[in-house]
C-alpha positions as CSV (number, residue, x, y, z in Angstrom):
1,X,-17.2,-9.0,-19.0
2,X,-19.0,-9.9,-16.3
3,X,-17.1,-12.4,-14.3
4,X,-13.7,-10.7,-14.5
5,X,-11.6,-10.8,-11.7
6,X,-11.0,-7.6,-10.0
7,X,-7.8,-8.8,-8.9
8,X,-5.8,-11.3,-10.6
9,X,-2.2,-12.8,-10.1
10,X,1.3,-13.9,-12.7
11,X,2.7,-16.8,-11.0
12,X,5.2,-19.1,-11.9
13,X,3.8,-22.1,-13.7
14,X,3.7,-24.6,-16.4
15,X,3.1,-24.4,-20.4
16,X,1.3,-27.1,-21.9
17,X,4.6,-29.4,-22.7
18,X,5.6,-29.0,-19.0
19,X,7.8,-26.0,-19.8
20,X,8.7,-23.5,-17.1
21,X,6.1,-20.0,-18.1
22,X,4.1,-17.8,-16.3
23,X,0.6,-18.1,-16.0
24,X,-2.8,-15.9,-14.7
25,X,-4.4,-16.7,-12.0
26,X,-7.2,-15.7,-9.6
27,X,-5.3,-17.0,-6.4
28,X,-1.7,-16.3,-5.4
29,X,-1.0,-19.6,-4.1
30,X,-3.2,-22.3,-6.0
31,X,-1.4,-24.9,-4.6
32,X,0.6,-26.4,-2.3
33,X,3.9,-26.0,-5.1
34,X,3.2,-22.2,-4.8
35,X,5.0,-19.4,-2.8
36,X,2.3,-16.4,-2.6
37,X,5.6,-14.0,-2.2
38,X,6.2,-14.7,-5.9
39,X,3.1,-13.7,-6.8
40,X,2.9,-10.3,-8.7
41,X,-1.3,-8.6,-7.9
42,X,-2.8,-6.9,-10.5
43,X,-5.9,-4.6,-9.9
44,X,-8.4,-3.6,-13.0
45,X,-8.0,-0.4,-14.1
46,X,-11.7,0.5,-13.8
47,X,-11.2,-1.0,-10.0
48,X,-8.0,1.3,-9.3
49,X,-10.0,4.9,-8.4
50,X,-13.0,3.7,-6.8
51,X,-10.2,1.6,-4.4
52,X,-8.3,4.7,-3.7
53,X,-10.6,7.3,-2.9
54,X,-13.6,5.8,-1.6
55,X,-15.7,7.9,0.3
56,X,-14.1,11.5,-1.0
57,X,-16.5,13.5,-2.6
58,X,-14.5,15.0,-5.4
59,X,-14.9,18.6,-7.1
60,X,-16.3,20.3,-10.4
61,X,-13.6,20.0,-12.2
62,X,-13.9,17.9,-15.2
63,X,-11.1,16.2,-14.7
64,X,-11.1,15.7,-11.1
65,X,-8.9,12.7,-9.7
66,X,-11.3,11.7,-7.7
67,X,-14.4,10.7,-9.8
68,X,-12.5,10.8,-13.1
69,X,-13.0,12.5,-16.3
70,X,-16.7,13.3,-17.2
71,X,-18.6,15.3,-19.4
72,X,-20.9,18.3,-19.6
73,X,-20.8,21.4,-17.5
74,X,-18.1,21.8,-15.2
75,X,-14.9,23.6,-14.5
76,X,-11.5,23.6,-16.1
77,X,-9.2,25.0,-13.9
78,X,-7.3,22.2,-12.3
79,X,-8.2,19.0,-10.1
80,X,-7.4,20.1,-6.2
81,X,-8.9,17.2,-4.4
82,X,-5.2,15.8,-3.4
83,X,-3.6,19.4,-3.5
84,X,-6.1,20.3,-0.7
85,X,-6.9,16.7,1.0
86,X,-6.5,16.7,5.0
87,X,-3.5,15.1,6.7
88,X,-5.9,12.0,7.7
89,X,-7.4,11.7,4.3
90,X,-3.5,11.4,2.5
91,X,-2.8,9.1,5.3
92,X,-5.4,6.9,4.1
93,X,-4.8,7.3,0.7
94,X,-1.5,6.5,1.2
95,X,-2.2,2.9,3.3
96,X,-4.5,2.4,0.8
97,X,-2.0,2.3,-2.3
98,X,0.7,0.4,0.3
99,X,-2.5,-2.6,0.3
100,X,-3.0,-2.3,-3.3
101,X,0.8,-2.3,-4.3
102,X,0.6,-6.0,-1.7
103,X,1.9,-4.1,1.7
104,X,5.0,-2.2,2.9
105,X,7.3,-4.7,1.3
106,X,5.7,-4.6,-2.3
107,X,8.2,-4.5,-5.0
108,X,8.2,-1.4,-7.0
């Protein structure tokens, strides 16, 4: 799918017959009618990983957190990217998933 969102929104919206429903959305707020509070963000999956840890290398492990699962030669004992990530990097991270999740006041 080549013109797929990375981020879409469910807002509050109407059905066909006029009906209260919600509805997708590339914009929180296509309108005037709409509150962009109500809005709930969705990322894509395959967006989610390259968001978060952009710019970390990652390890051998073939399951590392970081790059995701792969294939062919590597190491099995354990992903320790975030086990042994500096202070600054999980300070990052962690502002990183507070902008994805919509800020400090995201509903969980």
């Amino acid at each position: 799918m080549p013109d797929t969102p990375e981020t879409i929104y469910l807002i509050k919206g109407e059905d066909v017959d006029g009906a209260p429903c919600m509805v997708w959305c590339d914009d929180p707020a296509p309108s005037y009618a709409c509150d962009p509070a109500e809005a709930v963000k969705y990322i894509r999956a395959d967006h989610i990983r390259e968001r978060l840890f952009q710019g970390w290398a990652g390890c051998t492990d073939r399951a590392c957190i970081v790059t995701g699962p792969r294939s062919g030669m590597g190491t099995n004992g354990g992903c320790h990217c975030v086990k042994n990530a500096s202070r600054s990097q999980l300070n990052l991270l962690s502002q990183r998933l507070i902008a994805m999740m919509g800020g400090r006041n995201a509903k969980t």
